[in-house]
C-alpha positions in Angstrom: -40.9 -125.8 182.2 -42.3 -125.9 185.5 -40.5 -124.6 188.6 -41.8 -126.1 191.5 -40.3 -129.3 192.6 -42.2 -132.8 192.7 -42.4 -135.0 195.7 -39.6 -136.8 195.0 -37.3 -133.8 194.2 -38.3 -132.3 197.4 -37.2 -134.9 199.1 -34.1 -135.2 197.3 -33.5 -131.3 198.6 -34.6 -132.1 202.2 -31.5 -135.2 202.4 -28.7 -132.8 200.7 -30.0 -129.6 203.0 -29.8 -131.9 205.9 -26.3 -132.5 204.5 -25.2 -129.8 203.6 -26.2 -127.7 207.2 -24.2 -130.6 208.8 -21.0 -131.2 206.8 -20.6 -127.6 205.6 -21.6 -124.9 208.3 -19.9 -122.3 207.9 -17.4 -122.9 210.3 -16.4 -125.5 208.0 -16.2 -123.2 205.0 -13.8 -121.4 207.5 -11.8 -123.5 207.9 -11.3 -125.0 204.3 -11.6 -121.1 203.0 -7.7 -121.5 202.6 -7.3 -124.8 200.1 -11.1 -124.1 198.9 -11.8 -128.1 199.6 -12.9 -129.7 202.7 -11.8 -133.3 202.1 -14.0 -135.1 204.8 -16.8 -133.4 203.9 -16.1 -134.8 200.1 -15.8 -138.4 201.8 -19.3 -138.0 203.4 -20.4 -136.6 200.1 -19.0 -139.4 198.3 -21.5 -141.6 200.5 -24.9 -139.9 199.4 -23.6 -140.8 195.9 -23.7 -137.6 194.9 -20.9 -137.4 192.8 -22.0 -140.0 190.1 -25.6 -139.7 190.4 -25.8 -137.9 187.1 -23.8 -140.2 185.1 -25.6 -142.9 183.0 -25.9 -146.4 185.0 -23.8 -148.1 182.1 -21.5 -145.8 183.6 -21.8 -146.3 187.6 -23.6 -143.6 188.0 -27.2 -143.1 189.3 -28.9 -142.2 185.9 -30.5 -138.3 187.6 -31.2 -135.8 185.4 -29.5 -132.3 185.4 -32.5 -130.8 186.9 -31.8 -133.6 189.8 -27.6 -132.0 189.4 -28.9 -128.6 189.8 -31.2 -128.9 192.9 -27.8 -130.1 194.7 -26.0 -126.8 192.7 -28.3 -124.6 194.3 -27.7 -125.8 197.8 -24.1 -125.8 197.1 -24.1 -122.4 196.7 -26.5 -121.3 199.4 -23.9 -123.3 201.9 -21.0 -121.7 199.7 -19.4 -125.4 200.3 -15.8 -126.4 199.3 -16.8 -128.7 197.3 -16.0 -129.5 193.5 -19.2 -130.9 193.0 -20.1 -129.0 189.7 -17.1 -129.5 188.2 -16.9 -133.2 189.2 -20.2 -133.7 187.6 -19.7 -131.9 184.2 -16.2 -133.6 184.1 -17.3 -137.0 184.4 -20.6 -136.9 181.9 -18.3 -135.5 179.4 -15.8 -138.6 179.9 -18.9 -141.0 180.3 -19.8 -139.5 177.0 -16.3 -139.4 174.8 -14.9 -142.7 176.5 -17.4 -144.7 178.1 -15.1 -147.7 178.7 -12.0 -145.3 180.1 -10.9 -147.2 183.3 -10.8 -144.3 185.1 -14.5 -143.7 184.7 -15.6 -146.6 188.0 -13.4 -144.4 190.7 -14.5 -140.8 188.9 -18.1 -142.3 189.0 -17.8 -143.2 193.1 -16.4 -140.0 193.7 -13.0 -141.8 194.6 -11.6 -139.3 192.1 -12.1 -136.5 191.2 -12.2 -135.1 187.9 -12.4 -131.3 186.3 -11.9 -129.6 183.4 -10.4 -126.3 181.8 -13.0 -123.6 180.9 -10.7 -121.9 178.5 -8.8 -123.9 175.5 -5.3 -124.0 176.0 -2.3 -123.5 173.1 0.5 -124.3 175.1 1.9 -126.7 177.3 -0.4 -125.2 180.7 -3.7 -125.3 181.0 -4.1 -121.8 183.2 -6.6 -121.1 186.4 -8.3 -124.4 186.2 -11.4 -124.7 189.0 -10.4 -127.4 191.2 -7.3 -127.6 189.4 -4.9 -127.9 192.8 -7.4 -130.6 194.3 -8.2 -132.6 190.9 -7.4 -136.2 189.9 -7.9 -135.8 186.5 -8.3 -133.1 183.9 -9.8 -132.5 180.5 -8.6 -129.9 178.7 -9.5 -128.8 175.1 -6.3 -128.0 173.0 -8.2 -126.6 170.3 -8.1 -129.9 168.2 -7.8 -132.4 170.8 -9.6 -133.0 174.1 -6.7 -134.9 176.5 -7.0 -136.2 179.7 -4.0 -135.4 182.5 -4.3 -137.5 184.9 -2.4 -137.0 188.6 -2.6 -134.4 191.4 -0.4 -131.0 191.5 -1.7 -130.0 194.6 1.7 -127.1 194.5 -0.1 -125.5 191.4 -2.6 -123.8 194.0 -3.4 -120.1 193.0 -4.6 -117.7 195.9 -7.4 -115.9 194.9 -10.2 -113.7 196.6 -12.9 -116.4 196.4 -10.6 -119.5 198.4 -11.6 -121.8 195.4 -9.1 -124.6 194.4 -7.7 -123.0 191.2 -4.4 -124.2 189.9 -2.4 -124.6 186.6 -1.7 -128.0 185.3 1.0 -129.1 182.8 -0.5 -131.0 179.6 2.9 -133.5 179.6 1.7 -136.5 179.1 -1.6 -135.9 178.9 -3.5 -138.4 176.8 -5.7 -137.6 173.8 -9.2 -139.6 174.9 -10.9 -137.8 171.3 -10.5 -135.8 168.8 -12.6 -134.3 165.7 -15.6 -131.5 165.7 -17.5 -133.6 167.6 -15.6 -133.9 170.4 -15.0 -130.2 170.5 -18.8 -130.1 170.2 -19.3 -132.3 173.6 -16.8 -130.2 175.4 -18.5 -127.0 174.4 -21.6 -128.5 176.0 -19.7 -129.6 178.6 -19.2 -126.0 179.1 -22.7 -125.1 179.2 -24.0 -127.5 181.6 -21.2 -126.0 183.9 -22.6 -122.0 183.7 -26.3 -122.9 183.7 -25.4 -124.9 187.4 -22.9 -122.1 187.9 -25.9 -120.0 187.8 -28.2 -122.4 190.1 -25.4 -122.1 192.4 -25.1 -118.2 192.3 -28.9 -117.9 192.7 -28.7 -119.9 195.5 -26.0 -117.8 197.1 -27.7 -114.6 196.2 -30.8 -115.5 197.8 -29.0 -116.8 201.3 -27.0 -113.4 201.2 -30.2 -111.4 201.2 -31.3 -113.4 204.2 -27.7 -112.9 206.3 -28.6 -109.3 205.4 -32.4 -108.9 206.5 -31.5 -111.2 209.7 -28.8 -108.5 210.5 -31.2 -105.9 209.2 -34.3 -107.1 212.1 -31.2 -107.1 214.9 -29.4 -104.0 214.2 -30.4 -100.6 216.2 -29.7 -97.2 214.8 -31.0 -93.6 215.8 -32.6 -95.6 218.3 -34.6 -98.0 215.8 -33.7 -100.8 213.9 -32.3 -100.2 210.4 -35.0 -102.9 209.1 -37.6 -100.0 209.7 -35.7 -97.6 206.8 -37.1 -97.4 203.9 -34.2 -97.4 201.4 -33.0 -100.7 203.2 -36.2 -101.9 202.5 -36.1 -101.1 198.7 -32.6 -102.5 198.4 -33.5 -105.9 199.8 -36.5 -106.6 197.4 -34.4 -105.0 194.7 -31.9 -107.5 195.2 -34.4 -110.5 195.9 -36.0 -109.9 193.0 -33.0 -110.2 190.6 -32.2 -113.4 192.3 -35.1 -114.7 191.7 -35.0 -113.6 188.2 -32.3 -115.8 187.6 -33.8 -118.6 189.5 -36.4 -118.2 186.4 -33.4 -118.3 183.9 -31.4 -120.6 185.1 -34.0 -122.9 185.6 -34.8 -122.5 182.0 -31.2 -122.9 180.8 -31.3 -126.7 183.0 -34.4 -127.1 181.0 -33.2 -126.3 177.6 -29.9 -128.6 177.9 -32.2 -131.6 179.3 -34.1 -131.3 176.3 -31.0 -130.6 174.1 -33.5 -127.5 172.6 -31.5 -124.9 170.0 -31.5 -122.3 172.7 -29.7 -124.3 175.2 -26.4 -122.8 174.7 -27.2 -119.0 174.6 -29.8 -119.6 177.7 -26.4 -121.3 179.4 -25.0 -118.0 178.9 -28.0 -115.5 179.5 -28.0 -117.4 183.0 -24.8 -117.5 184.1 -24.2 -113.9 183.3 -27.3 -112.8 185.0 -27.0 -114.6 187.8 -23.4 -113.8 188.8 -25.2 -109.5 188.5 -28.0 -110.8 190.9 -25.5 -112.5 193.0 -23.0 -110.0 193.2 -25.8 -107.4 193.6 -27.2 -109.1 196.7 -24.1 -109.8 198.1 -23.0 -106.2 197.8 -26.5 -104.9 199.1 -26.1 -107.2 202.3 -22.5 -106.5 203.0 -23.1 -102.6 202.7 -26.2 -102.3 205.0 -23.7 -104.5 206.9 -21.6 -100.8 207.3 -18.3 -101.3 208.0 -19.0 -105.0 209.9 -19.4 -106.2 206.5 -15.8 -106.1 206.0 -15.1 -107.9 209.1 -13.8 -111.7 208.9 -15.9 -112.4 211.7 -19.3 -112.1 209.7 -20.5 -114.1 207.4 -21.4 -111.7 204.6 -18.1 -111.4 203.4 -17.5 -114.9 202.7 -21.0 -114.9 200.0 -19.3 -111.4 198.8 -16.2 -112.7 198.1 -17.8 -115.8 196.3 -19.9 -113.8 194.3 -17.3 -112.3 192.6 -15.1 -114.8 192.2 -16.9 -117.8 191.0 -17.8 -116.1 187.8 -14.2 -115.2 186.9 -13.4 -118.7 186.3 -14.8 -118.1 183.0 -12.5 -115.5 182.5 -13.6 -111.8 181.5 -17.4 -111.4 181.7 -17.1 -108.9 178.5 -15.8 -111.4 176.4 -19.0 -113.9 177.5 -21.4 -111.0 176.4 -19.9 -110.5 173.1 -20.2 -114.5 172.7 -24.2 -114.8 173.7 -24.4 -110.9 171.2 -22.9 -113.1 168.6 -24.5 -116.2 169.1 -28.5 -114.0 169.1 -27.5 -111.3 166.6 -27.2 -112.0 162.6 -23.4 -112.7 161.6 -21.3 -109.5 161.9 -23.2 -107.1 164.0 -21.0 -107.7 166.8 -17.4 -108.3 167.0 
């Protein structure tokens, strides 16, 4: 694995920063912190071709790897957009994958549609707290035996929540079954994966802008007549934090890595990563906001958008306890853990 990007990848980076900065300032996240989705900023997305670009060309898509995915994820979250890219993108590799001949693959695959899935399998006739679930097309949603496709928009299922995202609950009538079987439960569970290792590209990405919202406040603020930049336990906080992000700029990176080469650690890496990243994250995000003092609370700065992010992009997963218990199971011999 090797971290630094090649030519080509830095250039992908400088086009989506370029786009990002101008179709998601952070005025813009303002206003679409209510519905969590900025639709014209999802049209010009739709025109860098971002949406399909990791699908498989026999698929319309552009044929990128997930490393290619996950320089975009970590943008995404430094710019905190409202936009379902991640979600899109697992979505439609899995349906590439179980159906590649579904007709709804050509519009998913443009970014005309867009498409999501459940994290959680669902037993009865909701699936609950989806991400992008009030502003999807289409979701998959794993029933336990079946994977089945709902597709439609239920844009009244909206749940308010602390982080604006688009979560809503979506009825599974007349869903369709698009496959069935262990394997398909095994491509959904990978599915699953991909999403917390870019999760966790997107949280690093976050955690490392919210360090800088707090330095930059840190080199302007006066107090005691000196700039709070000058004391010493801000200091230590700030590389504290920047160094657990980067930590999980190491993981995550390794978890992209391990999926890409479909390696036997790829789903516990998934997990390592997007557990340690949403601590960084969080961690940095609380650092910033309390050297903020009480502005940090304010609406009117910034930090408390990346705050509120930080904690609420991890709960899509549900409790973080349970997700420990999983990766303890998954390293640990059969039985040492519940």
């Amino acid at each position: 694995m090797y971290l630094r990007l090649n030519s080509d990848e830095l250039a992908i980076k400088d086009i989506f920063n370029s786009f990002f900065e101008s179709e998601c300032s952070v005025e813009r996240v303002r206003s679409a912190q209510h519905e969590g989705f900025d639709p014209k900023a999802w049209e010009r997305f739709v025109e860098t071709g971002a949406p399909g670009m990791c699908l498989p060309e026999s698929s319309g898509g552009g044929g990128a790897s997930l490393t290619t995915g996950a320089i975009v994820a970590d943008l995404l979250g430094e710019y905190i957009a409202p936009l379902p890219f991640i979600e899109h993108l697992v979505a439609s590799r899995l349906l590439s994958l179980l159906n590649p001949e579904h007709d709804l693959l050509p519009s998913v695959a443009s970014g005309e549609k867009i498409i999501t899935l459940a994290l959680k399998p669902t037993s009865g006739d909701t699936a609950k707290i989806v991400p992008a679930g009030a502003i999807a097309d289409a979701v998959i949603v794993n029933t336990g035996s079946d994977l089945i496709l709902i597709v439609g928009k239920d844009s009244d299922s909206y749940l308010r929540n602390t982080a604006d995202l688009p979560l809503g609950n979506r009825s599974l009538a007349e869903g369709e079954i698009i496959a069935t079987g262990s394997a398909a439960l095994s491509a959904f569970n990978r599915a699953i994966n991909e999403w917390q290792a870019l999760i966790a590209v997107a949280l690093t990405g976050l955690g490392r802008k919210a360090v800088d919202i707090g330095v930059s406040y840190a080199k302007e603020r006066y107090q005691f007549g000196v700039l709070i930049g000058s004391f010493q336990g801000l200091q230590h906080g700030f590389a504290s934090s920047i160094t657990g992000v980067e930590g999980s700029h190491f993981l995550s990176s390794r978890a992209i890595s391990a999926l890409e080469n479909n390696t036997d650690m790829a789903e516990s890496l998934s997990g390592m990563a997007f557990l340690f990243a949403s601590e960084s994250a969080l961690n940095a995000a609380a650092t910033s906001l309390q050297y903020h003092g009480g502005y940090g609370f304010a609406e009117e700065y910034d930090i408390q958008l990346y705050y509120r992010r930080a904690k609420g992009w991890p709960l899509q997963l549900g409790d973080p306890g349970l997700e420990y218990q999983r990766i303890a199971n998954l390293c640990l011999p059969s039985g040492k853990v519940a």
